[in-house]
C-alpha positions as CSV (number, residue, x, y, z in Angstrom):
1,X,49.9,18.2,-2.3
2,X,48.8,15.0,-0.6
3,X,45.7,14.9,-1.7
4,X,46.6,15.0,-5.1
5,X,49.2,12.3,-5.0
6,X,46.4,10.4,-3.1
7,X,43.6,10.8,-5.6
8,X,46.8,10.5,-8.6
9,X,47.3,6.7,-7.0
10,X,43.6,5.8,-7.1
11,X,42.8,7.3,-10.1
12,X,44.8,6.4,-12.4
13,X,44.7,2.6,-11.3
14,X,41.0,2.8,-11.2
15,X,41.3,4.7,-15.2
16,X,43.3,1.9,-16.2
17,X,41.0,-1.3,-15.2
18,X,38.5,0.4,-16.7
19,X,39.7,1.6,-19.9
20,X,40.9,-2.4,-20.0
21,X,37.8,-3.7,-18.7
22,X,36.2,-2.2,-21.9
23,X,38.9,-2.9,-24.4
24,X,38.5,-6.6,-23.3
25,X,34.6,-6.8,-23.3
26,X,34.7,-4.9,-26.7
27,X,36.5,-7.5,-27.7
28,X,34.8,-10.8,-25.9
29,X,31.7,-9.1,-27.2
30,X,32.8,-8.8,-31.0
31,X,34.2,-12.5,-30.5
32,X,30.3,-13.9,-29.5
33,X,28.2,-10.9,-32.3
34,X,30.9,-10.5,-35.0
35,X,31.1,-11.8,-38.2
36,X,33.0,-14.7,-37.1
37,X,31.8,-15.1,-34.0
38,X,30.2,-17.8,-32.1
39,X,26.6,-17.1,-33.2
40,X,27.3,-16.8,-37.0
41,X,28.8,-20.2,-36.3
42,X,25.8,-21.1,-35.1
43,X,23.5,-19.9,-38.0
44,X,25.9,-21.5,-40.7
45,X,26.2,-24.8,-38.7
46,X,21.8,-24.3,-38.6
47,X,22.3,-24.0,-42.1
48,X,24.8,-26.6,-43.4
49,X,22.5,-29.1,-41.5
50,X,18.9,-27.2,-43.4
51,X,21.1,-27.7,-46.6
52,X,22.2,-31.6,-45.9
53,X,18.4,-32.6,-45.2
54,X,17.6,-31.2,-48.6
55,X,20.9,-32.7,-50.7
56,X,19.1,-36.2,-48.0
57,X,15.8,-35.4,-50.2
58,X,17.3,-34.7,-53.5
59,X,19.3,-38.1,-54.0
60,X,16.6,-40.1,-52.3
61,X,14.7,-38.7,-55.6
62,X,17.3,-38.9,-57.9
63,X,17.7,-42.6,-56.7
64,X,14.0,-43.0,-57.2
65,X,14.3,-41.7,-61.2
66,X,17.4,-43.4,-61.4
67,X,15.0,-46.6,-60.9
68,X,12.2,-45.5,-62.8
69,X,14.6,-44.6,-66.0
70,X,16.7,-47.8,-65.5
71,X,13.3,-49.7,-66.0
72,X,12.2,-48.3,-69.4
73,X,15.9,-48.8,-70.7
74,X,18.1,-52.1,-71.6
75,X,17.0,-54.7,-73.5
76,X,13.7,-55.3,-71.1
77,X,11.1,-52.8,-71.1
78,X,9.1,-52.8,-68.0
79,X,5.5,-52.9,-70.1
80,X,3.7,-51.5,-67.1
81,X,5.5,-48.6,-66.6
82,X,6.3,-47.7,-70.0
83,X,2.1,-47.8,-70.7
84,X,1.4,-45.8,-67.8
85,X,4.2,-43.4,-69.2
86,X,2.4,-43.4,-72.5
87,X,-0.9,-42.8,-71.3
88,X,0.1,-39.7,-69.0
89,X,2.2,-38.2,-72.3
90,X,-0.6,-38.6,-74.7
91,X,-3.5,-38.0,-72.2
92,X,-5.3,-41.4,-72.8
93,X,-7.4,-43.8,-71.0
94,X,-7.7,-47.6,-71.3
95,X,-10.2,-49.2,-71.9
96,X,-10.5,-51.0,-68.7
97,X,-9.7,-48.1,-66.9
98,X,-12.1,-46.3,-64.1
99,X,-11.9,-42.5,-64.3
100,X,-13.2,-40.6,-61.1
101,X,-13.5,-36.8,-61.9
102,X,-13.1,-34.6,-59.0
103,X,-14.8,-31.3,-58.7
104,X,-12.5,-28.3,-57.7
105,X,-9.6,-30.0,-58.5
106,X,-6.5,-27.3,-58.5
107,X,-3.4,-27.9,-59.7
């Protein structure tokens, strides 16, 4: 009789940190590896900044055409541009123009 109501008081104790214990790390660990956890915050912070460099590229581009587009509009024509254009479109040379062929050349 007294040594079950002296394993019953450190048994059931002992049963209940541990069944806690795990309850709380199933839950510290789903907080750090779960869907919403601190490492998927991690990749989608990773990849809002991968996403931001490129959006960075895209309208330093866009700001480039913008430039190019604005010169070959309007009421002045930038002649340069517009016979370089013309000479890439209809594949043309000038006259005064020094073509260097390249061998192997991929594109």
């Amino acid at each position: 009789m007294v040594v079950r109501t002296r394993f019953t008081s450190i048994a059931l104790p002992l049963l209940f940190h541990l069944f806690s214990g795990a309850v709380g790390g199933f839950f510290v660990w789903h907080a750090f590896h779960g869907g919403r956890g601190v490492a998927a915050d991690l990749q989608t912070r990773r990849e809002i900044a991968s996403v931001e460099t490129q959006l960075k590229q895209v309208g330093a581009e866009k700001t480039l055409w913008d430039r190019r587009i604005a010169l070959l509009r309007g009421p002045v024509v930038d002649r340069d541009l517009l016979d370089e254009e013309a000479r890439k479109q209809l594949n043309r040379v000038g006259k005064d123009d020094l073509v260097v062929i390249l061998a192997n050349q991929q594109e």
